[in-house]
N, C-alpha and C positions, 0 to 999 in steps of 0.2 A: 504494500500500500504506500500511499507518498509520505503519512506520515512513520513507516518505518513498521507497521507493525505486518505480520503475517495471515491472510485471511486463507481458508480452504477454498479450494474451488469443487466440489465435491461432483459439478458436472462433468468433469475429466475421468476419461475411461480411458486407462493404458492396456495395450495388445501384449501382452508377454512374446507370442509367439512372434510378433514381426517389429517390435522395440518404438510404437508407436502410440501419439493417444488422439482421442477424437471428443467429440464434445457427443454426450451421448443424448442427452433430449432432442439435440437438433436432428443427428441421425433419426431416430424414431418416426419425428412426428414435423419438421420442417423442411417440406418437399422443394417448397422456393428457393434452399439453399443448397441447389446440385451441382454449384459449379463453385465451392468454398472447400477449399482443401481438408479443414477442422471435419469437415462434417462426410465427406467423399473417400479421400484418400488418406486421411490421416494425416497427421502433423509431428515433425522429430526436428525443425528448428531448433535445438535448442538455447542457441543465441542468442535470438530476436522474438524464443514462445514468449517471455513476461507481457511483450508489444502487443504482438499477436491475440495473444490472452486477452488482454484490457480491450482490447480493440474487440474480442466479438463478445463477449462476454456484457456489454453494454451497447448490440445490437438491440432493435428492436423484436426481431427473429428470434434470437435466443431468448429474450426475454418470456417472450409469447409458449413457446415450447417448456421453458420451467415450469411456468406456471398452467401449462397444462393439464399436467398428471397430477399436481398437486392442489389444483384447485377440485379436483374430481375426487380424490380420495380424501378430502378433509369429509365429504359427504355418502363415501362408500367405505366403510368399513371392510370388505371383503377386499376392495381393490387396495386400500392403503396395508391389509396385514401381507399382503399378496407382493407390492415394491419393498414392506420390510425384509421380504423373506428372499425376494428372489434377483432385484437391480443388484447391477451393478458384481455378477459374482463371478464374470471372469468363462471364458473357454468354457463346453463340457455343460454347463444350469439350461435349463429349458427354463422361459423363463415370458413365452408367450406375449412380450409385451412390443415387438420392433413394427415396423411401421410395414412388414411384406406380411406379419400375421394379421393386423388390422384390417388391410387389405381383400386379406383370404376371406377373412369375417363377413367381409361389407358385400362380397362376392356370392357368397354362402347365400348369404337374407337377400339378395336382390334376384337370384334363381330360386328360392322357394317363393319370392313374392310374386315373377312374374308367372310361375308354375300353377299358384294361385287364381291369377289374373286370368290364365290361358283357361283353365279349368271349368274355373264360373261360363269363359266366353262359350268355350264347346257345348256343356252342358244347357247354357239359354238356345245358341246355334245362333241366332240369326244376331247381326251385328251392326252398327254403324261407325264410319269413320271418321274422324277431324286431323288436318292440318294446319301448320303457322308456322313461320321462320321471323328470325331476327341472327341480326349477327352479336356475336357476344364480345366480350371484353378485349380479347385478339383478334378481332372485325374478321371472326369465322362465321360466314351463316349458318344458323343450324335450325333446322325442323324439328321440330317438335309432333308427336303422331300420338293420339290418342284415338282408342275406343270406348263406344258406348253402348251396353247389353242392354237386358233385363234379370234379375235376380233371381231366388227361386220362391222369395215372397213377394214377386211382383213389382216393386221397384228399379228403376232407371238407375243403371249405375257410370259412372263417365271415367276410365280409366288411364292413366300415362302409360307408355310403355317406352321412349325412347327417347332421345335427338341423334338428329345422324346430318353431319356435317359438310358441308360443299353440296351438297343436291345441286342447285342450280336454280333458276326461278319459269326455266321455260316448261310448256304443261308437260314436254316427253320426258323430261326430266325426273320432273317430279312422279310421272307415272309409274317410271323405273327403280325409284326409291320406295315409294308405297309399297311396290310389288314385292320389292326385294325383303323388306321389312314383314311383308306377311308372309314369307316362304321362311325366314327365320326362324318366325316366331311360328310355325304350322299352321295357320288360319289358311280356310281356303276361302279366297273373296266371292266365291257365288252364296256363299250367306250373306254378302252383304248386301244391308238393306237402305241406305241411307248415305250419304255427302254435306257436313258443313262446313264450309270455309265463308272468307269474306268474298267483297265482290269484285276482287279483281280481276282483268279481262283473262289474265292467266289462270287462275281458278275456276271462274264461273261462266268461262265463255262456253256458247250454245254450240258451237261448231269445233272448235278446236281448244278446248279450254279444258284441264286436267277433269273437269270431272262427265265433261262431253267424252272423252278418252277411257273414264273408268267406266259408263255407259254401254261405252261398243264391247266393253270384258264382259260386265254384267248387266242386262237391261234394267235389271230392278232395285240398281242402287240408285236411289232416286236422289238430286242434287235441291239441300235447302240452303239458300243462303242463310247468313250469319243474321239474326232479329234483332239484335243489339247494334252489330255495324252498319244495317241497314237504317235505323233509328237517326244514330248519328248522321248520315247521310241525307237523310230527310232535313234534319237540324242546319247540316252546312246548306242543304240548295237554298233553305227559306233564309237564311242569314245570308245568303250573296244573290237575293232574287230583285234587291232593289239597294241602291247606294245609302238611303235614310237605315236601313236594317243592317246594311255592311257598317256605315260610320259610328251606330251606337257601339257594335262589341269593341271598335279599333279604340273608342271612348274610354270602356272600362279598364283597357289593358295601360292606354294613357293615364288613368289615373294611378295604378297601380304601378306601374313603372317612376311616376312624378314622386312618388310615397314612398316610395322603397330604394331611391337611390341614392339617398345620406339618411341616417340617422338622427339628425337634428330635424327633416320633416316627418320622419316617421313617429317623433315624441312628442310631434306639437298634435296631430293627429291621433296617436295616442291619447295624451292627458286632454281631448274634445271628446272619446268615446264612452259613451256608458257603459256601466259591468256588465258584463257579459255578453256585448254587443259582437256583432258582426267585424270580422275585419277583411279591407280587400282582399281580395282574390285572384291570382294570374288566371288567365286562359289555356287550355289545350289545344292543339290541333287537332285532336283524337279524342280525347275525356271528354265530351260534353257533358257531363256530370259536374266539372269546372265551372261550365258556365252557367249552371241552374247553380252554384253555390257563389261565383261574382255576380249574380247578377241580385241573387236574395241578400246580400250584404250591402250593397249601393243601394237598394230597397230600402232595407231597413234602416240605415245609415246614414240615412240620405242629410239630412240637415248639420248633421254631427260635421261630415264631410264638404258639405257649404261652407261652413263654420271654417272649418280649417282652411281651406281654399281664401279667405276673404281672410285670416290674419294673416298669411303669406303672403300675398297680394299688397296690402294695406302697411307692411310692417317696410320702413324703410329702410333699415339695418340688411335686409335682404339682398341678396345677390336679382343686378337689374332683369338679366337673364328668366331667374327664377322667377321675380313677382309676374314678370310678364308671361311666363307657362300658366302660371297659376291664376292669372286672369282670363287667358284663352281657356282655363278649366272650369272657370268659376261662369265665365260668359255660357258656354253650351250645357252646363247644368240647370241652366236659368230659365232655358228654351222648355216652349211646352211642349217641343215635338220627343226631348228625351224624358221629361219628365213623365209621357206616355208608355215610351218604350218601356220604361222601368220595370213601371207596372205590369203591363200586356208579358214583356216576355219572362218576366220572375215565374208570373201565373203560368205561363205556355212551358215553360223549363224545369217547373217544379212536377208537372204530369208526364212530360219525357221521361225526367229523371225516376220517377216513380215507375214507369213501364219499364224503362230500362233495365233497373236492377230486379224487376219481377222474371225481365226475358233472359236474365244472364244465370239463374237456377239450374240446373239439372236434373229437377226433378217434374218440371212443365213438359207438355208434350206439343204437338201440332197447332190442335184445335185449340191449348189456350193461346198459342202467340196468337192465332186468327182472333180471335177474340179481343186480347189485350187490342190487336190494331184498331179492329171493328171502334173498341170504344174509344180509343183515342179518336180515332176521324170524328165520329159522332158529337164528342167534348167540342174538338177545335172548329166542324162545322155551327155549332150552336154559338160559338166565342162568337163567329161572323158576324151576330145578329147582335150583340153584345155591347158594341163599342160604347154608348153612351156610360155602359159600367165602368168601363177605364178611365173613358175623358171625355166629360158632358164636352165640353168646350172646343171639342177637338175642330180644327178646322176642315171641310169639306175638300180638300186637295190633299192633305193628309192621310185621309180617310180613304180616298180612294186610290192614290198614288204610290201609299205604303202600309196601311191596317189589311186590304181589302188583298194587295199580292202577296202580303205575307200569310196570307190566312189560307187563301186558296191554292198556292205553292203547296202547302204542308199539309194541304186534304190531298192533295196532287200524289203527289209522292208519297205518301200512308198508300193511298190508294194501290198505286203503281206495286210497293211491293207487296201488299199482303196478296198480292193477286201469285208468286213466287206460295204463301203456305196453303193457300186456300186448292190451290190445282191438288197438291196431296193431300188436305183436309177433305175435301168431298168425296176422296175415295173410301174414307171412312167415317164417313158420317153417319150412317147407319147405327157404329156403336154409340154412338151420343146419342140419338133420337130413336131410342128401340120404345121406349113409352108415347111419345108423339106422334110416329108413324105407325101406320096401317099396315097388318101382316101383308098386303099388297106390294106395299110401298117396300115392307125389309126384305122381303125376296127378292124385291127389282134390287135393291141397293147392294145386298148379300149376292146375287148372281154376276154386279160388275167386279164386286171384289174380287171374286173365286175365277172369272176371268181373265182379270190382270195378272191375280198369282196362282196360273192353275198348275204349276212345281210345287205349291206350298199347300195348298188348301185343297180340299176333294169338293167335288161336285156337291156332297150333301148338306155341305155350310149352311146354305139358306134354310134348314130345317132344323138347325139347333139352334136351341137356348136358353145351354148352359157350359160350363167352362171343363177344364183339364181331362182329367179322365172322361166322363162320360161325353166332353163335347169338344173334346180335341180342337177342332179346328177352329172353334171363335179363341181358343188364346194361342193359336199361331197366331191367329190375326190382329190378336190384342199386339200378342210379342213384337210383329211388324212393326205398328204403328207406334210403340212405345218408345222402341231401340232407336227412333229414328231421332236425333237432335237436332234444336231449331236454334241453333248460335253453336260459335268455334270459340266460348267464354274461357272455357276452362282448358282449352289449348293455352289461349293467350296469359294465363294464369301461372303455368309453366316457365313464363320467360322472367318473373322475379325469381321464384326461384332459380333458374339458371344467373342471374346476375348474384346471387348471391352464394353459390357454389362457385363460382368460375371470376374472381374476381381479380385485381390488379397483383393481389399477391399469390395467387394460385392458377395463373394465366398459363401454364406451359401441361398444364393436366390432362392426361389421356382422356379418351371417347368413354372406354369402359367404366373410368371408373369416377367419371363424371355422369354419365347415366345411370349408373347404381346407384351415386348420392343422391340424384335427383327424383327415383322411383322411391328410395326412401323416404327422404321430403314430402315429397307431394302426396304419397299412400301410406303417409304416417299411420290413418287408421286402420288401414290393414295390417303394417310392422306390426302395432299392438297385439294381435293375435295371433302371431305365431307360435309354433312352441317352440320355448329355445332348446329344450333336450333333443328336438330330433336335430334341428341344428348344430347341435356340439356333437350329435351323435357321425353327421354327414362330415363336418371338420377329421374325428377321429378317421374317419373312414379316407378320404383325402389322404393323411399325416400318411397311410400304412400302405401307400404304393410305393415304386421302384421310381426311386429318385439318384441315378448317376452310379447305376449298378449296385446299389445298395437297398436293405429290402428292412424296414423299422417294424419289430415283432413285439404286441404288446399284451399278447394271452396264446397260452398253446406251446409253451417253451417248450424244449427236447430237453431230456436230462444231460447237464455236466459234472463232468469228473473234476472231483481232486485230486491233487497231491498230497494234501496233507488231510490227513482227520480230525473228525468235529470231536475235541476233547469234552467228555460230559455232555454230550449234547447242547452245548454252548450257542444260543443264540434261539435254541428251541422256543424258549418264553415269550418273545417277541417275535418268531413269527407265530405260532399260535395266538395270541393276542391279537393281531392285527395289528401290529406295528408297522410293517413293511406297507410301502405304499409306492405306486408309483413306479414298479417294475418295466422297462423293455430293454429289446435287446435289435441291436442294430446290427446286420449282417454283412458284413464288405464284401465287394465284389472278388475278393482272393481267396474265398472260403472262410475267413476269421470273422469273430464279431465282440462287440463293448456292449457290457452289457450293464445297466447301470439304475440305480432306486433309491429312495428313500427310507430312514429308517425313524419313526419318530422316536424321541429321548424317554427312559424310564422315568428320570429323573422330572421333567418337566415338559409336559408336549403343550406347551404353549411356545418354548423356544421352537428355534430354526431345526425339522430334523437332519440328520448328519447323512451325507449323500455317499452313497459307496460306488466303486466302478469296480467290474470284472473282466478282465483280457481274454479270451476264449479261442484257441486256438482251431481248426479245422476237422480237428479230434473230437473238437466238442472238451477238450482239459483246459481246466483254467491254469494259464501261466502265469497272473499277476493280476494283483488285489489288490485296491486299497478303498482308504473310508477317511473322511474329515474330521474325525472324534482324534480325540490325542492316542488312545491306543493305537487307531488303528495304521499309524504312519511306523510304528515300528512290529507290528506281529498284526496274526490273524483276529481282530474283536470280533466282539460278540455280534458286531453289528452287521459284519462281512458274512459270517456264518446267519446269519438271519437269512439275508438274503437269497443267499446257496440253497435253505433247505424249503426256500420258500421258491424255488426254480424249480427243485426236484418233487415237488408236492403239492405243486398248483393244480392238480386236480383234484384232490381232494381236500384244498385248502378254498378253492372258488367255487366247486359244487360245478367242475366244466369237465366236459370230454369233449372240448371244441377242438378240431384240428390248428394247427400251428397257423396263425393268420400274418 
C-alpha cells in the first residue's frame, strides 16, 4: 500500500503447475475481459505485478466480478458454505463454480425449457407465428421469432424461442430463416395457422411480401397485421392529414425541449407546478402512448405552464434569445386554435391509448380486436358531431379545415384496417353468435368453415355442439381461431430484453448463449417450474461421457487391489457410516485411472472433509495414495482405507448392481 502497510489480495490464484497466477473472479464470471493477460493467460511479471496488480485490481470489471459471488452468498447459505469449502483449493477440487460450468447450466435449462415449449406446441398442433428484428448493441440485426398455441386449459399462450442474427430484411430472406428455425426446432409449418408482423411492405406485402411467400408453403397460414402498429398508424396519418394537426404535436415537443434544456428553466417551471401535477413529456416516433401522456400533461398543466412561459419572457435578467423563445411559446398557447387541440386530442389519445394496451394482451383473440376497432370508429365518428363540446367558440374554418379532416382521416383508416381482422373474423363468426343465429344460419356458417379447413375439420362440424371428446371438431376450430395473434407485441417485447442481455459491456457474446439468456428472461415463468433434480440429474449425465479419451466413473466401480493390508479393518467405521462421499474415478486413455473422494471428519463434519486420491494402475493395483488429513501424507489413514473399502463394497454399501457407468 502507499502508506507502507501490507494488504492480501486474496483474488490471486497461483498455478503451481505452470509458476503463474491469475485473478480468479475475473476468470469465472468477466467474459469482457478476454483479451487481459491477468484473467487469459496468466500473469508471472514479476517486476512490474505490484503495477499491474493496483492497476486491475481497481478496475471496474474486477470490481463487479468480486462482488458477485459474494453478494449472492451473503443470501444463500448453501452457496456461501459451498466457496468456504471449495474456492480457491488448487489443481485436483471439483469445485463446480468457473464460468464453462455456469455455462453448461444455462444450457441444460434452456433445452429443457424449449423441450417444454416444443411439447405444449405438438400437443395443441396447430400454431401461429411472429417476427421482428432490430439491430443490437454491435448494430447486429437480429430476429427475434416467437410462437403462439393454445394450452390444454384452453388458453393462448405466446412463446420466445430465438434471435438468429444477419437474416436480412428482404421477404426471401426472411422466408429462409423462419424455415430454417422451424426445421430446428421440428415444427412442421403446415400446422401453421396464422402470421403477425407489422406492416411493412417487406412483411405484409400481398404479392411478394414474406408472409405472401409463407402463403404459397401453406395456404392457411393466414396473415394478421400487427393491431397495435396498425393503431399507431392511424394516429401518424391523422396527425400529418393537415398542417394545424402537424404544428400542434411539433408545439408540444417545442415546449419540452424549451424546458429541458438548462436546468435553471426547468426549476422555475418546476416551483409553478402543483403536487403531483403532470410534467412535460417528449414525443415518440413509434410510442404513441407518448403522446396520449404529452398531451394529458399540457392539459392538465396548462396554466401552470403559461405561468412559466410569461416569467421567462417578462424577467429581464434573461438571456435575449430565450425570452424571445418563450414568447413565441407563450404567443401560440394563447391561440384558440391550440387551446382546442389540447383538449380534442388528450380526449382522442386517451381512447387510442386505452385500445392500444387492450390490443397488445395475449390473451384477446380476432373478434375482440374487431370489436375494440368497431368501437373506437363508433366513439371518434360521434366526437364528429361533438365539437361544440370542445370549443363552443371555435371558429367555422377551423372546424372544417382541421376538427372535420382530422376526424374523418381517423374513421378513414380505423376503417381501412379492421377490414385486415374482420376478413378472418367472419370466418368464425358462427362461434360468437351460436345463440343469435338460426340452426339455418350455423350450418351455413359451420359448412364455410369446414370448407376453408377441410384438412382440419370433417364434414360433420355443422352438426355438433359441443367440445373435445365428444365434438372434436368445434375445438379444432376453437384451436384455429384462438392460436391465431392479432399484434407482433410480444415479439417487440423481446428487444429490451435483448438490450439488456447484450449490452456495451457484454457486446462480443455468442448467439447461443445469448439466446438461452434470453429464453430464460422472457419465460421466466416457465424457468419457475422446472424441476431442478432432473436437471442436475441430465448435468450428471453430461459430466460421464468420453471427454479426450478419458471416461469419469461415478457408480459401478471394479474392485482394486492393494498392496498393502487394511490393519484392523481401519477405516471400516466410516465407511459404514457414510462418511465417504463423493467417490469417482476417472479413466485415462493409457489404461490407468485417479480415482478420488471425500471423507467427512469424525471429529467434526461441519469442517472441510479431507479429500483422498488413488493412483490405479491398468491392473486395477493401486500404486499410490494419498489424503489431506496430517496422517495421511506420511502412511496409509484411516481415511485412505475408507475409501478402498468403500470401492470394493459399493454394492452392497449403495443397494446397486448397476453396471460400471
Amino acid at each position: 500500500m502507499l502508506n507502507g502497510e501490507l494488504a492480501l489480495r486474496s483474488w490471486l490464484v497461483y498455478s503451481k503447475s505452470k509458476g503463474i497466477v491469475f485473478c480468479g473472479p475475473c476468470r469465472l464470471f468477466e467474459k469482457s475481459l478476454n483479451k487481459i493477460q491477468l484473467v487469459t493467460e496468466g500473469y508471472n511479471d514479476w517486476k512490474n505485478a505490484n503495477q499491474r496488480f493496483n492497476w486491475h485490481e481497481n478496475s471496474q470489471e474486477h470490481k463487479n466480478s468480486i462482488i458477485t459471488l459474494k453478494l449472492r452468498a451473503q443470501f444463500d447459505s448453501f452457496l456461501a458454505d459451498h466457496i468456504a469449502r471449495f474456492s480457491n483449493k488448487g489443481n485436483g477440487t471439483t469445485s463446480y463454480l468457473s464460468h464453462g460450468i455456469c455455462d453448461e447450466f444455462i444450457q441444460l435449462i434452456t433445452k429443457k425449457m424449449k423441450n417444454t415449449i416444443i411439447q405444449e406446441l405438438m400437443k395443441s398442433k396447430y400454431f401461429s407465428i411472429s417476427v421482428d428484428s432490430t439491430p443490437d448493441i454491435s448494430h447486429v440485426d437480429q430476429l427475434s421469432f416467437m410462437v403462439r398455441y393454445v394450452q390444454h386449459n384452453g388458453e393462448p399462450i405466446e412463446r420466445f424461442l430465438c434471435f438468429t442474427p444477419n437474416t436480412g430484411h428482404k421477404a426471401e430472406q426472411l422466408v429462409d430463416a423462419i424455415l430454417n428455425i422451424l426445421k430446428v426446432h421440428n415444427i412442421d409449418i403446415a400446422n401453421c395457422r396464422g402470421q403477425a408482423y407489422d406492416n411493412a411492405s417487406n412483411l405484409s406485402g400481398i404479392y411478394t411480401g414474406l408472409q405472401a411467400r409463407i402463403k404459397v408453403l401453406n395456404p392457411l397460414a393466414y396473415f394478421v397485421p400487427c393491431a397495435a402498429h396498425s393503431l399507431n398508424l392511424v394516429g401518424t396519418s391523422a396527425a400529418e392529414c393537415c398542417s394545424d394537426a402537424s404544428s400542434f404535436f411539433g408545439l408540444i415537443q417545442q415546449l419540452y425541449n424549451f424546458f429541458t434544456a438548462s436546468t435553471h428553466k426547468w426549476n422555475i417551471l418546476h416551483d409553478n407546478m402543483k403536487q403531483n401535477s403532470y410534467t412535460l413529456k417528449s414525443l415518440s416516433i413509434t410510442r404513441w402512448s407518448t403522446r396520449a401522456d404529452a398531451c394529458r400533461a399540457l392539459n392538465a398543466s396548462w396554466s401552470e405552464i403559461i405561468n412559466s412561459l410569461s416569467l421567462i419572457k417578462n424577467n429581464e435578467n434573461e438571456k435575449c434569445i430565450t425570452r424571445n423563445e418563450a414568447k413565441g411559446l407563450f404567443k401560440s398557447l394563447q391561440s384558440l386554435e391550440t387551446a382546442f387541440l389540447t383538449v380534442f386530442w388528450t380526449y382522442v389519445l386517451e381512447q387510442f391509448n386505452i385500445t392500444n394496451k387492450t390490443l397488445q394482451g395475449t390473451a384477446i383473440d380476432i373478434g375482440t380486436a374487431s370489436k375494440l376497432y368497431t368501437s373506437l370508429i363508433n366513439l371518434i365518428r360521434e366526437t364528429r358531431d361533438r365539437f361544440d363540446y370542445f370549443e363552443e367558440q371555435a371558429k367555422t374554418m377551423f372546424k372544417i379545415f382541421t376538427f372535420y379532416v382530422v376526424i374523418d382521416r381517423i374513421a378513414g383508416e380505423l376503417e381501412k384496417r379492421r377490414q385486415a381482422y374482420d376478413f378472418y373474423y367472419t370466418k368464425f363468426i358462427v362461434l360468437h353468435k351460436l345463440i343469435s343465429l338460426s340452426v339455418s344460419e350455423i350450418i351455413e356458417f359451420a359448412n364455410k368453415l369446414q370448407e376453408c379447413y377441410k384438412d382440419d375439420i370433417e364434414k360433420a362440424f355443422s352438426t355438433e355442439y359441443s367440445l373435445t371428446d365428444v365434438y372434436p371438431n368445434i375445438d379444432i376450430a376453437l384451436r384455429i381461431y384462438v392460436c391465431t395473434p392479432i399484434s407482433n407485441c410480444t415479439t417487440k417485447r423481446s428487444f429490451s430484453c435483448l438490450k439488456r442481455i447484450k449490452n456495451y459491456l457484454r457486446s462480443t457474446m455468442g448467439s447461443e448463449k445469448r439466446n438461452s439468456l434470453a429464453i430464460l428472461n422472457i419465460e421466466a415463468d416457465l424457468l419457475s417450474t422446472l424441476n431442478c433434480d432432473d436437471l442436475i440429474d441430465a448435468f450428471a449425465e453430461e459430466k460421464m461421457c468420453v471427454k479426450m479419451g478419458d471416461i469419469l466413473i461415478t457408480y459401478g466401480f471394479q474392485t482394486i487391489y492393494l498392496k498393502f493390508d487394511l490393519p484392523n479393518n481401519k477405516g471400516q467405521h466410516l465407511f459404514e457410516s457414510g462418511h465417504v462421499k463423493n467417490v469417482q474415478e476417472l479413466k485415462l486413455a493409457n489404461g490407468f485411472s485417479i480415482i478420488s473422494g471425500h471423507v467427512i471428519r469424525q471429529t467434526s463434519v461441519t469442517l472441510t472433509p479431507w479429500k483422498v486420491t488413488l493412483e490405479i494402475d491398468n491392473l486395477r493395483t493401486v500404486n499410490h495414495t494419498d489424503c489431506e488429513c496430517p496422517a495421511g501424507a506420511g502412511g496409509i489413514c484411516k481415511h485412505i482405507c475408507a475409501v478402498c473399502q468403500y470401492i470394493n463394497n459399493e454394492e452392497s454399501s449403495s443397494k446397486t448392481d448397476l453396471p460400471q457407468q
